[in-house]
C-alpha positions in Angstrom: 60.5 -32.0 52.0 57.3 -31.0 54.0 55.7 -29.9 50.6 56.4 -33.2 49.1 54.9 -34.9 52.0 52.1 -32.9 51.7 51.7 -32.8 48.2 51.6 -37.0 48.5 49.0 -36.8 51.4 46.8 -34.6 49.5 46.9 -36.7 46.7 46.1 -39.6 49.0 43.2 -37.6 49.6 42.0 -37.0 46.5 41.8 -40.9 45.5 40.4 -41.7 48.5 37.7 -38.7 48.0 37.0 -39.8 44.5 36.6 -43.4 45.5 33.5 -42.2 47.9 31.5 -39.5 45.6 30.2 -41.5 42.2 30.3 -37.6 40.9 33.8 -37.6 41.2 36.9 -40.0 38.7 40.4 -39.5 38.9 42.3 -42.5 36.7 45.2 -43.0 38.9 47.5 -41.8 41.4 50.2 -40.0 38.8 46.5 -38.1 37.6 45.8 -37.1 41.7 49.2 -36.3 42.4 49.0 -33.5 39.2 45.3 -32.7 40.9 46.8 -32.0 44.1 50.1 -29.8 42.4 46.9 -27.7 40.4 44.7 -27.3 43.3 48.3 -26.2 45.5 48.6 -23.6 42.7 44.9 -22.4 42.0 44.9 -22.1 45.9 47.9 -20.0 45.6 47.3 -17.8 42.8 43.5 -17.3 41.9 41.8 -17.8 44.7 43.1 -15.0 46.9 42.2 -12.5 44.2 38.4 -14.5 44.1 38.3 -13.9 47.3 38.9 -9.8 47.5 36.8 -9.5 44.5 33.9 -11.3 46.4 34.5 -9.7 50.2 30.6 -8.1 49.8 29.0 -11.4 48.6 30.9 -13.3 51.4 29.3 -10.8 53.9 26.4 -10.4 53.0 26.4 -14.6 52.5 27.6 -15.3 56.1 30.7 -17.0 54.4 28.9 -19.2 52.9 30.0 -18.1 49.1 33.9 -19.2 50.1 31.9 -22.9 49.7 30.9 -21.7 46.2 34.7 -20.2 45.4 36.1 -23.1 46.7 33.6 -25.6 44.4 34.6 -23.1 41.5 38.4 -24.1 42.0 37.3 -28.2 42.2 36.0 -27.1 38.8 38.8 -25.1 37.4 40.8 -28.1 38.1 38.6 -30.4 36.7 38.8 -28.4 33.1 42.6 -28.2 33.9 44.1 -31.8 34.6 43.6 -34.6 32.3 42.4 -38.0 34.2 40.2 -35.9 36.7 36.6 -35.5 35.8 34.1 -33.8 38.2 30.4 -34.3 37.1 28.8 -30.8 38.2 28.7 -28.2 41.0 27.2 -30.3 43.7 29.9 -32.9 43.1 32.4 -30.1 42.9 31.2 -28.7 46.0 31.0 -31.8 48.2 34.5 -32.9 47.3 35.6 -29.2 48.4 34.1 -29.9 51.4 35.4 -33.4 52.3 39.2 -32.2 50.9 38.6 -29.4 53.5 37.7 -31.8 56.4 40.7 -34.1 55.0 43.0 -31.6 55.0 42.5 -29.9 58.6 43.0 -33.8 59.9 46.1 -34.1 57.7 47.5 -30.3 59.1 46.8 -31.7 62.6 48.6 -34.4 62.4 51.6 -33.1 60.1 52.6 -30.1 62.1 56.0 -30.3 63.9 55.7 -30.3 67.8 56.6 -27.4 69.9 59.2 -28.1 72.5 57.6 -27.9 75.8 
């Protein structure tokens, strides 16, 4: 159930992301909730293995190339999901970075509480 709920807030996300960036168009809420399932997936599968192939670069780049991985998996799921259309890197990369913000505010507040 959690998943769901976070799969629907992430989508949530995604619309409201692409109604802020001109760079970025997602045709409806059925095309953000697929956008949401790739990213979920991309984020599972490929990016780990991105990111052990790339552990030099990231050094060597302060951490800065995660922002370039992370734009790299905006794209992949631009080629991916039909109804989601990212015009470039830069757009790519500041949608990464405003569904990273998004989704830190949405872990905050979806966490269960500890017992005191």
């Amino acid at each position: 159930m959690r998943i769901l709920v976070n799969i629907i807030l992430i989508a949530f996300a995604v619309m409201v992301t692409a109604s802020i960036l001109p760079g970025v168009e997602v045709s409806g809420f059925r095309a953000s909730v697929v956008v949401a399932v790739v990213l979920a997936l991309i984020n599972a599968l490929i990016k780990p293995v991105l990111v052990i192939l790339t552990i030099p670069i990231t050094i060597v780049s302060l951490g800065l190339f995660l922002l370039v991985i992370n734009a790299g998996m905006v794209m992949l799921a631009d080629f991916v999901v039909d109804g989601f259309e990212v015009n470039g890197f830069w757009w790519a990369l500041a949608f990464s970075l405003i569904m990273s913000l998004t989704q830190s505010v949405f872990g905050l507040s979806t966490k269960p509480e500890k017992p005191v």
